[in-house]
N, C-alpha and C positions, 0 to 999 in steps of 0.2 A: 427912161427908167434907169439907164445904166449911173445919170447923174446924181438919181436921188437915192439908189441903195452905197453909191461912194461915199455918200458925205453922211447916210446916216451910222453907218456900223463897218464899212468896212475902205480900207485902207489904198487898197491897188484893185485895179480890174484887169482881168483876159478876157478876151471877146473868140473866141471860135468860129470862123464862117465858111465853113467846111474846106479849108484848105491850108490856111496860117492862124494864128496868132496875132492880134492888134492890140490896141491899148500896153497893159507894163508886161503885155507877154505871158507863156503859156504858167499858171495858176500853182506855185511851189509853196506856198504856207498859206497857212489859215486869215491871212490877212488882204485876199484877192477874194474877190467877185467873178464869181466864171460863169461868163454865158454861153450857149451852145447859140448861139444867130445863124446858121444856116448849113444843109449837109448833114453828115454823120460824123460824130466824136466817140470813136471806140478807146476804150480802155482797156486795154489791153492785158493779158495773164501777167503776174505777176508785178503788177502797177499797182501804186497806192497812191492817190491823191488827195489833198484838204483844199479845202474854198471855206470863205468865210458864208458865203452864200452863191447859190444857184441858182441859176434860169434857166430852161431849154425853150427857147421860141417858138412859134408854131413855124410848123415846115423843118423845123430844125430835129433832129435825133441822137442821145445819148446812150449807149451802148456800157453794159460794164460787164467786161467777160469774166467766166469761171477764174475764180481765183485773184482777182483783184476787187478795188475796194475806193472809193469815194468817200472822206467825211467831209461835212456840211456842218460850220456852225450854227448857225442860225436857217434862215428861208431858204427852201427848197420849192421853186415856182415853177411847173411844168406844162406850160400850151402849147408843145410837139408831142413827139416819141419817148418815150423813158424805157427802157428795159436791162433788166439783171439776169445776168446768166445762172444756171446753177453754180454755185459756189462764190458765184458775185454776190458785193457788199456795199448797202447805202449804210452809212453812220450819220442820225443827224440827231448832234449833243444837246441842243433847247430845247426842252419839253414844256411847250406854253402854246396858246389858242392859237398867236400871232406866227407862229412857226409850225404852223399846220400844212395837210397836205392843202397847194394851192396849185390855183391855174384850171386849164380844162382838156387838162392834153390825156394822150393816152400812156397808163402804168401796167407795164406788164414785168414779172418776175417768174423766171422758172427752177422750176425744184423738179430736183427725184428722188424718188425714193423708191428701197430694194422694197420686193414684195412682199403684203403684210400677211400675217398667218391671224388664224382666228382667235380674238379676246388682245389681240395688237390693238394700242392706244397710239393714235398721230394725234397731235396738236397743230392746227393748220389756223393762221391768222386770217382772218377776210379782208378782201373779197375772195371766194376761191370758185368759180366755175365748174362745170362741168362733174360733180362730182360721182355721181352713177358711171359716168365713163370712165372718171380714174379709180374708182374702185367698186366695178361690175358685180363681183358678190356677193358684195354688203347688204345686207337688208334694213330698208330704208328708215327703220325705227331704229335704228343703232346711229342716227348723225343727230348730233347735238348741234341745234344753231341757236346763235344769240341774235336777237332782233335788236336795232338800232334802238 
């Protein structure tokens, strides 16, 4: 896979396997292909990074903490781990079918938020879980879902 997203869109690759850096090295402008191949790749507070496009492999795990931030030009292909801390940031700039969420990994993203008082309006994107448990005293006629 790593040969055929090079030569369709994007320029340099960095490969991640949970320890270095292979292929043109760790992913400094939008014209690298970053894959996560194996381990954990945390991003760390106050890191900002771009790829032309993304993969995290299965087995493999991408981490984006509070306060840093990931953009993706194009695919963002996920069959490991994905997760965004609260105040973590995916940016991914093509809005088209082919740059859809792909893969079959797991996405998980966390948010807080301060306590809502009553007639408080949240706007929360889906998927969103558990929602009687983050907010117990809501009465269940007050959540607006949109069905696919």
């Amino acid at each position: 896979m790593l040969a055929r997203i090079r030569t369709r869109e994007c320029a340099k690759a960095g490969v991640f396997n949970g320890v270095t850096w292979s292929g043109d090295g760790i992913p400094l402008d939008n014209t690298y292909y970053m894959a996560v191949a194996g381990g954990t790749l945390t991003i760390p507070t106050g890191t900002h990074m771009v790829a032309c496009e993304l993969e995290v492999k299965s087995g493999a795990t991408l981490i984006i903490k509070p306060g840093a931030s990931l953009t993706v030009n194009g695919i963002v292909m996920n069959n490991g781990t994905f997760t965004i801390d609260n105040t973590g940031s995916l940016v991914q700039v093509k809005e088209d079918t082919k740059n859809a969420d792909l893969g079959a990994g797991t996405f998980t993203m966390k948010r807080e938020t301060s306590a809502l008082k009553l007639y408080d309006f949240v706007y929360w994107s889906s998927p969103v879980e558990n929602l009687n448990t983050v907010l117990p005293s809501t009465i269940g006629l007050k959540f607006h879902l949109v069905a696919k």
